[in-house]
KEDOVEX-583745 format. One record per residue (C-alpha): residue in one letter; x, y, z. Coordinates in pm, whole numbers. Layout:
! residues N
  resn      xx      yy      zz
     a       X       Y       Z
...
***
This chain:
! residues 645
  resn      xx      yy      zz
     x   10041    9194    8512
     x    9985    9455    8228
     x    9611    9463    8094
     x    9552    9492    7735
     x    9375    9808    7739
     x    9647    9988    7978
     x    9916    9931    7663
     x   10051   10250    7463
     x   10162   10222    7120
     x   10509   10191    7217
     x   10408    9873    7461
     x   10207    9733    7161
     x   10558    9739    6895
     x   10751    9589    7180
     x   10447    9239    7240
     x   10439    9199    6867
     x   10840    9247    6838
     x   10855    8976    7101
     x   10539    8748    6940
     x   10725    8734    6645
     x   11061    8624    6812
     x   10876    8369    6948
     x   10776    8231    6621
     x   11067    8305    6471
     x   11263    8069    6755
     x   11001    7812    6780
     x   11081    7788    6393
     x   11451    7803    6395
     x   11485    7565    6615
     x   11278    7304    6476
     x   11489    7347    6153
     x   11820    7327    6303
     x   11739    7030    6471
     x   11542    6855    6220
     x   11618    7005    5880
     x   11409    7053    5586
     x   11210    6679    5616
     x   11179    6737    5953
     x   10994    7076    5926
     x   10788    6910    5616
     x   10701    6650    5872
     x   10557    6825    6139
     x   10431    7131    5920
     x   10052    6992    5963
     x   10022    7034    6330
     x   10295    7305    6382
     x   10082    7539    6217
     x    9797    7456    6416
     x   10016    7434    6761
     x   10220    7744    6678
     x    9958    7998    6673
     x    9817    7846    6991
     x   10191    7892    7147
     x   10268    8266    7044
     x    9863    8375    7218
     x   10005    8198    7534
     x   10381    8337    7512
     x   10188    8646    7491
     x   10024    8641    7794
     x   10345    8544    7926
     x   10468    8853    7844
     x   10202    9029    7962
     x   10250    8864    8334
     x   10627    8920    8302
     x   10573    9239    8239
     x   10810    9247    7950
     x   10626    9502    7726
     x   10661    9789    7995
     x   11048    9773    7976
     x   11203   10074    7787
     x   11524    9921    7580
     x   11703   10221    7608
     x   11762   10132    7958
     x   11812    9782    7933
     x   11952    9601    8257
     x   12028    9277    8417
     x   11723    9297    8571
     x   11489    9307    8228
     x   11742    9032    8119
     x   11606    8851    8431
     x   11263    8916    8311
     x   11340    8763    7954
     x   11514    8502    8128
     x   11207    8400    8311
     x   10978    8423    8036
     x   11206    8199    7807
     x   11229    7944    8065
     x   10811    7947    8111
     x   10792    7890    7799
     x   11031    7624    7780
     x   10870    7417    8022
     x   10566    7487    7896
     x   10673    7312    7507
     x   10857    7034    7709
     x   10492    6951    7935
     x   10286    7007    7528
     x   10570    6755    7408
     x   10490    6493    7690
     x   10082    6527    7572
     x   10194    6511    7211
     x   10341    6168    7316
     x   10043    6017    7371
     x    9942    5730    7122
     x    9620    5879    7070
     x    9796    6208    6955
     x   10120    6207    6771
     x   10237    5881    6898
     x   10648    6054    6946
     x   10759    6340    7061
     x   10723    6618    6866
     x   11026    6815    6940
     x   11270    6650    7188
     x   11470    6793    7490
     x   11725    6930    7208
     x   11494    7078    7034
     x   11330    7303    7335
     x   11665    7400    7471
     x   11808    7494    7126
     x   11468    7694    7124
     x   11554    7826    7468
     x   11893    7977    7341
     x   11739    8100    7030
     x   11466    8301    7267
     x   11700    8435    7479
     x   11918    8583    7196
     x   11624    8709    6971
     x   11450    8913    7284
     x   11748    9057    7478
     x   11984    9104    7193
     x   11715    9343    6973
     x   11704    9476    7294
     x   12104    9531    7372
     x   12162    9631    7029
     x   11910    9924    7078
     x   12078   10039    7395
     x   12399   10005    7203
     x   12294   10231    6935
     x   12116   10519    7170
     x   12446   10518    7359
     x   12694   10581    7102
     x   12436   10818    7004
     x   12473   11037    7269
     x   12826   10982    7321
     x   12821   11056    6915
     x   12576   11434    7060
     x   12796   11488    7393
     x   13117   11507    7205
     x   12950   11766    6988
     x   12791   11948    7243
     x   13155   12019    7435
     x   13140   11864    7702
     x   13416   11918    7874
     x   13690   11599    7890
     x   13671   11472    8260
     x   13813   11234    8533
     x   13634   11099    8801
     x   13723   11101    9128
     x   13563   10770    9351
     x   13541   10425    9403
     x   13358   10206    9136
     x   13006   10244    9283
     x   13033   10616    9263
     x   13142   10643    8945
     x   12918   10409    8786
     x   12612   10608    8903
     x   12740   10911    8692
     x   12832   10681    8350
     x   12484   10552    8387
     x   12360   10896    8341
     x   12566   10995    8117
     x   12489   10652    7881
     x   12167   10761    7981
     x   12154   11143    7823
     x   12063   11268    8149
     x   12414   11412    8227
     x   12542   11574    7892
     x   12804   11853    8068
     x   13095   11602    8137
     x   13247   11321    7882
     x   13486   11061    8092
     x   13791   10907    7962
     x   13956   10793    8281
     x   13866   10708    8691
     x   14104   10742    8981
     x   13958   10541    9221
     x   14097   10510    9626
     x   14028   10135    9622
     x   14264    9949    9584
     x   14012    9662    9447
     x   13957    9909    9189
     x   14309    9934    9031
     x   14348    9793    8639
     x   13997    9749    8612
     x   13759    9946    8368
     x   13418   10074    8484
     x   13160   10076    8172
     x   13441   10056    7945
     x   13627   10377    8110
     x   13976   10270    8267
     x   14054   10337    8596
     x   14391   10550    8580
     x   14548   10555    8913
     x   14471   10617    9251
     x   14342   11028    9375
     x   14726   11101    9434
     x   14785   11073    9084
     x   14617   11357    8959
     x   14863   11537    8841
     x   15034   11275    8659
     x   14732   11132    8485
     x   14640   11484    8353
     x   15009   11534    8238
     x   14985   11185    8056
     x   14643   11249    7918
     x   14734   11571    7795
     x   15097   11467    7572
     x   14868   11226    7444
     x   14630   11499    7272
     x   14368   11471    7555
     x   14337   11757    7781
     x   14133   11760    8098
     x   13920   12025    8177
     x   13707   11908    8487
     x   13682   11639    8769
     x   13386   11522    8929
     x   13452   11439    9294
     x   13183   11148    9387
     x   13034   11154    9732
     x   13264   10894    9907
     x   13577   11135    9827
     x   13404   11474    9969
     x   13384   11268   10266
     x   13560   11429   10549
     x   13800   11140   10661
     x   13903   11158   10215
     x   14074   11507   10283
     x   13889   11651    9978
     x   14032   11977   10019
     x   14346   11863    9943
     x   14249   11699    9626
     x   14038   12037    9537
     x   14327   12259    9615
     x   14566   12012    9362
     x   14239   12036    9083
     x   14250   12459    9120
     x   14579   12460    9047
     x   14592   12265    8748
     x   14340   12477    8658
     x   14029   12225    8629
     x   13681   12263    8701
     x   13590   12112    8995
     x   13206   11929    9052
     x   13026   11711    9270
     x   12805   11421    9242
     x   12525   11417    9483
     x   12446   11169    9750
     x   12160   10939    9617
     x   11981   10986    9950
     x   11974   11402    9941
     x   11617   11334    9723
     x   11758   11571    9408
     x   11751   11483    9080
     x   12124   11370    8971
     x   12294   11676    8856
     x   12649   11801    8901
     x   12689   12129    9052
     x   12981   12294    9178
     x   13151   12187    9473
     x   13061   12414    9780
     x   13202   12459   10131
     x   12906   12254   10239
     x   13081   11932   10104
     x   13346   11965   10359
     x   13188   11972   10656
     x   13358   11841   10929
     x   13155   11560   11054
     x   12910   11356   10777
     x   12590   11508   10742
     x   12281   11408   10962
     x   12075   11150   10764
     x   11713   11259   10723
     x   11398   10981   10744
     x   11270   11145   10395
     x   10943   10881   10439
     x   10885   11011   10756
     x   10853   11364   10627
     x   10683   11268   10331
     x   10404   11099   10507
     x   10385   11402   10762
     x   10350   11692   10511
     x   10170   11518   10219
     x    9826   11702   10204
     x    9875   11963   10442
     x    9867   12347   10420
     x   10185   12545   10565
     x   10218   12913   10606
     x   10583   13010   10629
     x   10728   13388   10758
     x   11012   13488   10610
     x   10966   13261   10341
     x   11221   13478   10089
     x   11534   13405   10290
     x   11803   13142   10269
     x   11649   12957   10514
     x   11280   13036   10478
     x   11268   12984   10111
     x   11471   12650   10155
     x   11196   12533   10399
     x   10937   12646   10143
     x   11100   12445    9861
     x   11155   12137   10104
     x   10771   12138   10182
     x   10661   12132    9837
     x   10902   11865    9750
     x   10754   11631   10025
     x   10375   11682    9878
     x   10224   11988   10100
     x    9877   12082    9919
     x    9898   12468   10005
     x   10204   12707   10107
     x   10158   13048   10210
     x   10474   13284   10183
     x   10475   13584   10402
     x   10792   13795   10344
     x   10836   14189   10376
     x   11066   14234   10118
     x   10918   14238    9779
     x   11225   14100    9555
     x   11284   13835    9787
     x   10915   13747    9748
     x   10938   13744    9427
     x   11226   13528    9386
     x   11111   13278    9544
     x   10719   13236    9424
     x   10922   13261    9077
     x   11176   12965    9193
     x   10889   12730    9296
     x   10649   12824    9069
     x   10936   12720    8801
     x   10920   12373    8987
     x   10572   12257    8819
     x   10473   12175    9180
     x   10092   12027    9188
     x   10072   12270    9539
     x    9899   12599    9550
     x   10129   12850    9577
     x   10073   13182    9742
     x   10274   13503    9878
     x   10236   13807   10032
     x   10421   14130   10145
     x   10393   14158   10507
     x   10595   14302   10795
     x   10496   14054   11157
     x   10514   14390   11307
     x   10184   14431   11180
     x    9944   14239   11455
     x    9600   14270   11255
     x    9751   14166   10919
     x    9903   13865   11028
     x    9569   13781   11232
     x    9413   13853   10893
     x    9607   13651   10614
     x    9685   13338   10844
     x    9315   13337   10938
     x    9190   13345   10560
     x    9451   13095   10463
     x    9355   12860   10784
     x    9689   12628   10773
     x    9791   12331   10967
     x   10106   12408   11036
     x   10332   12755   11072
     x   10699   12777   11020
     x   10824   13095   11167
     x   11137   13224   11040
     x   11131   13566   10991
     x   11338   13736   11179
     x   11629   13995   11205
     x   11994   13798   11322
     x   12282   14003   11296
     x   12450   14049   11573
     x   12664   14359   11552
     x   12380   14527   11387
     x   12080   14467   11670
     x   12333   14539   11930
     x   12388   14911   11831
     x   11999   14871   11679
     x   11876   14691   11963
     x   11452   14831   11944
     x   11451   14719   11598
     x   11554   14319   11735
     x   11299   14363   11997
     x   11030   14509   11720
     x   11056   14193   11479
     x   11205   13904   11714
     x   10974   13908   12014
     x   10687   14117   11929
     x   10656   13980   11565
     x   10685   13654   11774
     x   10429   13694   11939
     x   10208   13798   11683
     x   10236   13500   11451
     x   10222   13290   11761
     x    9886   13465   11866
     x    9776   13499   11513
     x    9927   13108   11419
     x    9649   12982   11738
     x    9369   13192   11693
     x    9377   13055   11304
     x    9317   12686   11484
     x    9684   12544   11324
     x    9801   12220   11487
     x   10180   12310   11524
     x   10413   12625   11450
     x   10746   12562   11458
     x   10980   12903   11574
     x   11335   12946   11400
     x   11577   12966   11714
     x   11912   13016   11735
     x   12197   12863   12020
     x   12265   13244   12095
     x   11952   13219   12274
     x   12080   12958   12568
     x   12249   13252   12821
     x   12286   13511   12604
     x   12501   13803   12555
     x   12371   13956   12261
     x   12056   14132   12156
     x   11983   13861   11916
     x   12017   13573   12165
     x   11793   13782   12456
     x   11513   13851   12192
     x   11531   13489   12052
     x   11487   13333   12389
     x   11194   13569   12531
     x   11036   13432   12176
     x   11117   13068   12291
     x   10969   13142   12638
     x   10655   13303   12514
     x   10586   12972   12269
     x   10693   12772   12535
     x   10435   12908   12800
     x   10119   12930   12485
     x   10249   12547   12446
     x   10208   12486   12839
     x    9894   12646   12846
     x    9723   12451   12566
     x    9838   12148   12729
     x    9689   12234   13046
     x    9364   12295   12883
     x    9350   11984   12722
     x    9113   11668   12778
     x    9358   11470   12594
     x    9572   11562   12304
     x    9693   11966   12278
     x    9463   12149   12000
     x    9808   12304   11899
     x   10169   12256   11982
     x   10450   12547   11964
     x   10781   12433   11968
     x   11174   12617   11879
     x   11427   12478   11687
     x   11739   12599   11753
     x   12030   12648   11482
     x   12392   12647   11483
     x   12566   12860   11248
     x   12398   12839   10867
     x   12672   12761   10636
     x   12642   12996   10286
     x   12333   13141   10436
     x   12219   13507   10425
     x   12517   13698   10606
     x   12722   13376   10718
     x   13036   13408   10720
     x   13149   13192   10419
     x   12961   13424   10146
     x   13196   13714   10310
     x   13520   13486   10313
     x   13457   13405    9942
     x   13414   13778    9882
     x   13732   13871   10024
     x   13918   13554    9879
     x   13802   13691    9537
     x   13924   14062    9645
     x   14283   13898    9741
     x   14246   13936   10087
     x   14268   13982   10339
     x   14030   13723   10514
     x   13887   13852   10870
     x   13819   13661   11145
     x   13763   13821   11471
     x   13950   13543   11727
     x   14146   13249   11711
     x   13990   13068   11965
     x   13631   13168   11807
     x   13422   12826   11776
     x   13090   12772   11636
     x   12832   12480   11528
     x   12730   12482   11198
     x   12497   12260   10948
     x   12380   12293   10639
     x   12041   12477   10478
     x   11961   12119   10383
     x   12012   11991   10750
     x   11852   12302   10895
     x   11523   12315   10728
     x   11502   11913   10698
     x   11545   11952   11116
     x   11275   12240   11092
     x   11014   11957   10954
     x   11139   11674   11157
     x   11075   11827   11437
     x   10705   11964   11342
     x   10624   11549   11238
     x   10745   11460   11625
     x   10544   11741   11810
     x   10279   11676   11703
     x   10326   11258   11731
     x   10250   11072   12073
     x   10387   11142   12337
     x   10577   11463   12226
     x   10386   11725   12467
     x   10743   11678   12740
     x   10926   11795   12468
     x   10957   12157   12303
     x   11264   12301   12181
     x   11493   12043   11937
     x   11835   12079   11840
     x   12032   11905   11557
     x   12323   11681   11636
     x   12614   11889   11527
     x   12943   11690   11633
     x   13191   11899   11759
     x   13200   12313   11740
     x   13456   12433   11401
     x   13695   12706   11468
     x   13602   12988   11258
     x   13954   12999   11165
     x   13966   12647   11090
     x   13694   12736   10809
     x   13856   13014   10661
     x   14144   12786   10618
     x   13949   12547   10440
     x   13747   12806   10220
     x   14087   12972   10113
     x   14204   12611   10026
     x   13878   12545    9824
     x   13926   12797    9597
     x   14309   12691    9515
     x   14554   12917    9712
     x   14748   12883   10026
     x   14667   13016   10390
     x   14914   13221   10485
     x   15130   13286   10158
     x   14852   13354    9878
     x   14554   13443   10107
     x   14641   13620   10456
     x   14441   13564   10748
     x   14387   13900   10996
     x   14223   13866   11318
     x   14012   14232   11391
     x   13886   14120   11762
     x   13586   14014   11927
     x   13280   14225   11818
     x   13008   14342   12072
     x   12787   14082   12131
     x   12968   13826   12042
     x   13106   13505   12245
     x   13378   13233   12216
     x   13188   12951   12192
     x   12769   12904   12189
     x   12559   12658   12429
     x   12319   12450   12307
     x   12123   12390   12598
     x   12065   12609   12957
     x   12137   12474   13294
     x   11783   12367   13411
     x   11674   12246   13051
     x   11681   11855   13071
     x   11817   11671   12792
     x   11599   11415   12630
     x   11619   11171   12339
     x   11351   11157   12122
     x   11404   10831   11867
     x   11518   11043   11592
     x   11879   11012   11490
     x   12052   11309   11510
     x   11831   11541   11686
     x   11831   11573   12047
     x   11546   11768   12244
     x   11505   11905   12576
     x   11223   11962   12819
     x   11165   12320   12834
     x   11100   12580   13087
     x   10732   12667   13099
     x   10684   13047   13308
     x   10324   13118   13329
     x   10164   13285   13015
     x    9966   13570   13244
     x   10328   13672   13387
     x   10501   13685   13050
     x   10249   13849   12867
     x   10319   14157   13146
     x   10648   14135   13143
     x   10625   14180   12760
     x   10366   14482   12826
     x   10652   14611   13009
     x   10929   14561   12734
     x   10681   14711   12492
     x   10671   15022   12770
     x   11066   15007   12781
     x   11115   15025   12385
     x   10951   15304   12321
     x   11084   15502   12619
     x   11448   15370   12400
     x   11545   15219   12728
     x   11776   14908   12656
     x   11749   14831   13066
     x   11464   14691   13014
     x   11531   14456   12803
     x   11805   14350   13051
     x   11582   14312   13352
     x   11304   14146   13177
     x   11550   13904   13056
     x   11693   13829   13419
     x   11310   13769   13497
     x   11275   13550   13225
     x   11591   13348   13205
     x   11714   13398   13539
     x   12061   13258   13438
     x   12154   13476   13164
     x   12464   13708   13198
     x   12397   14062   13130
     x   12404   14174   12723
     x   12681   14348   12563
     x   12671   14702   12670
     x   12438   14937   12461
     x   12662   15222   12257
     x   12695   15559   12415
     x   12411   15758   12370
     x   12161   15461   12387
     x   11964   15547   12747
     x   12040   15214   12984
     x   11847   15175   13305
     x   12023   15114   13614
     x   11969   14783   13814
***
């Protein structure tokens, strides 16, 4: 129920609007049914009884909640509303008729059955069709504004549910970049039918042909807006993109209404076609776990730290500390939230993790609950001919926000890992998992000291391959698309796993709300669901399709060879790590290996020894004491000094 004194202005025009169709009805009918003598008749006490009925429709109203309803987005469901407050007050002149009857008081009845449902009609047409007739208005309005505006003349490509959410926003004003004159829909269901008065064309095989039509007939297409059902995998949406490039449209996509964004068309990327649907995130869940808290996040200016940033302050966090060593990234992305009107207090800072008292230092002052560590450096080729550098940042800067993360008293920090880090071969993957086995053995140890709950937990997350992140390879296939090839990819048997940023980070905070949940301490290193490994190849194929051309004829793919440190395929999980499922969809977790934290803090005093001597043996042999299953890395470069076992 609305209260008086909560009404605005605007509320206040619509309950006298609706008072005086009230009246107005309550008047109307009386004449139609009775005439001129009739009216005269009962004039006396209608002016006594009307008054008395409008207060009490009003309150009506009020309960209804009819006065809170903006017309320009009338619905069924505020003609429900009307509908309920006609009928109340329907009943309500058909019970005053029945008193009226009385001898005592009128003696007859004062309106008649006819009378109140002629007034019920009247009602119904004097509330909801001001109300229509508004909407009407507004949306020729800004069909009247979107034609001026260009926007650009546009099919849609989707079932009837799909497309409707986009007309809505476009009737709406909130989508002014497209203007629809036709659907082709894969339903079947959907064929001859019209979909807020736009026709539905033909089925997604007749794209051609419908633009050909369109366009002898003085109407030529410039974009298509694929809904989410066709970028579906089992749709074949590459196809259909490939057909749109070449007739020389602009392709977009409508976005899921679970991904949590505000509905906007953007441009469709590689991410739409990923080869397996993507893993649905419990958005409440995260909500409810960040909402209040303070976060400091390392390497906050990358793809995948700033994404993580911008994912906690969506879901309510109260304070976020960036920490990020290079200043234009740090910029960027300060700028790129700060441009989100987020209620959270916002802070960065230039840091390297290197640096052991300044991380101490600014997680200390900023005392945060939680610690997402992804800073780090990842590519492969690069640490393997650099390999000190890797060791520098991955493990010892580690190790510092780990140290520095506990000493501040946080209640989780979650590290970025990577599958390279199950057996590894590379530089990357051996650093990464000596990271995983230092959190792994702090985590043990603060279990072990605990009465009953940890003080803090310190878990990994491992990723797959980031699509369109930071030095992934579909940024450099797109380059060399662009370039007119050729497009490299180093094997044909080469499989990885990928996800998303989306996926990755929403993983990231999933699995920092389970840690630290009941029941959680078995558990420390969580892995998304991925499906089934994609052959690089297989990618490239579809990139080079995305962007309109051919594999093989327009766009030729060369295979350069297997790079140091690299691998056929990646493993998700080592030998002795047991599996276990955690009640999350689409994450999977496994029990980790716990050394002892005295022996692995001197086997990293050891490494530390090792790096400055420049000798990349031991790395190696710390490794094998470590991980006692992992092959030995890629061969260091000649000149690099390597220790013999």
């Amino acid at each position: 129920m609305i209260r008086l004194f909560d009404l605005t202005p605007r509320m206040w025009l619509i309950l006298a609007h609706d008072l005086l169709a009230t009246a107005v009805a309550v008047l109307a009918a009386v004449y139609l049914r009775f005439g001129d003598k009739g009216l005269a008749l009962r004039w006396d006490l209608l002016k006594f009884v009307l008054p008395a009925f409008v207060l009490y429709s009003g309150l009506v109203f009020l309960v209804t909640g009819m006065s809170k309803t903006k017309w320009r987005f009338t619905s069924v469901p505020d003609l429900m509303t009307i509908l309920r407050a006609a009928s109340i007050q329907a009943v309500t002149l058909l019970v005053l008729d029945y008193v009226l009857l009385a001898p005592n008081v009128y003696g007859t009845f004062f309106l008649g059955k006819i009378t109140i449902a002629l007034y019920w009609f009247l009602q119904m047409f004097f509330l909801s069709g001001t109300r229509i007739a508004y909407r009407y208005f507004r949306y020729t309005r800004t069909l009247s504004r979107t034609k001026a505006g260009g926007a650009l003349p546009t099919l849609l490509l989707g079932n009837a549910a799909g497309a409707e959410v986009l007309l809505r926003a476009i009737e709406s004003g909130a989508e002014k970049q497209v203007r629809p004159v036709g659907i082709l829909s894969p339903s079947r269901a959907d064929r001859g039918q019209a979909i807020r008065g736009i026709s539905v064309l033909g089925e997604l095989d007749d794209l051609e042909r419908v633009v050909t039509d369109l366009g002898a007939r003085g109407t030529k297409i410039m974009c298509v807006v694929l809904t989410p059902t066709v970028l579906a995998p089992e749709a074949h949406p590459e196809g259909i993109l490939m057909r749109a490039r070449r007739l020389g449209l602009t392709t977009k996509a409508l976005p899921a209404l679970d991904d949590r964004e505000a509905l906007q068309l953007r441009p469709v990327n590689v991410e739409d076609l990923l080869l397996r649907p993507s893993v649905k995130i419990d958005y409440r869940r995260l909500e409810n776990f960040v909402k209040g808290k303070a976060a400091v996040v390392t390497g906050g200016g990358g793809s995948i730290g700033s994404e993580i940033c911008d994912r906690l302050v969506a879901f309510g966090l109260a304070r976020l500390l960036v920490i990020e060593n290079a200043e234009p990234a740090l910029h960027a992305v300060l700028e790129s939230l700060n441009a989100k009107g987020t209620a959270a207090k916002i802070d960065g800072r230039l840091a390297d993790i290197r640096d052991r008292e300044r991380m101490f230092r600014l997680i200390a002052d900023f005392k945060p609950d939680l610690v997402f560590h992804a800073a780090a450096l990842k590519h492969v080729p690069l640490l393997e001919r650099d390999w000190t550098e890797g060791v520098r940042t991955n493990v010892f800067g580690s190790v510092n926000v780990a140290d520095a993360a506990a000493a501040a008293g946080a209640a989780a920090m979650v590290m970025i890992s990577t599958d390279k880090a199950i057996e590894p071969v590379s530089v990357l993957g051996a650093t990464k998992r000596v990271a995983e086995m230092y959190c792994q053995a702090l985590d043990a140890d603060f279990i072990a000291r605990a009465a009953s709950r940890p003080e803090m937990r310190l878990i990994a997350v491992r990723f797959g391959n980031v699509l369109a992140s930071n030095g992934s390879v579909v940024p450099k296939f797109k380059a060399q698309i662009e370039a007119g090839g050729p497009v490299t990819v180093t094997h044909p048997d080469m499989v990885r796993y990928f996800m998303t940023i989306r996926e990755a980070c929403d993983l990231v905070i999933t699995a920092a709300s389970h840690a630290l949940g009941p029941q959680s301490s078995d558990v420390a290193v969580y892995v998304l669901n991925m499906g089934q490994p994609v052959k690089i190849v297989g990618l490239a194929e579809r990139i080079i399709k995305l962007s309109g051309l051919e594999p093989g004829t327009d766009i030729e793919i060369k295979f350069t060879g297997v790079r140091p440190g690299e691998r056929m395929n990646e493993i998700l999980f080592a030998r002795d790590e047991p599996i276990t499922q955690i009640g999350i969809d689409g994450i999977v977790a496994a029990r980790p290996l716990r050394p002892s934290l005295e022996s692995l803090r001197g086997l990293l005093r050891e490494l530390e020894d090792g790096v400055a001597r420049g000798e990349r043996g031991t790395m190696d042999r710390i490794l094998h004491s470590v991980v006692p299953h992992a092959p030995v890395p890629s061969p260091a470069k000649a000149g690099d000094p390597v220790l013999t076992k």
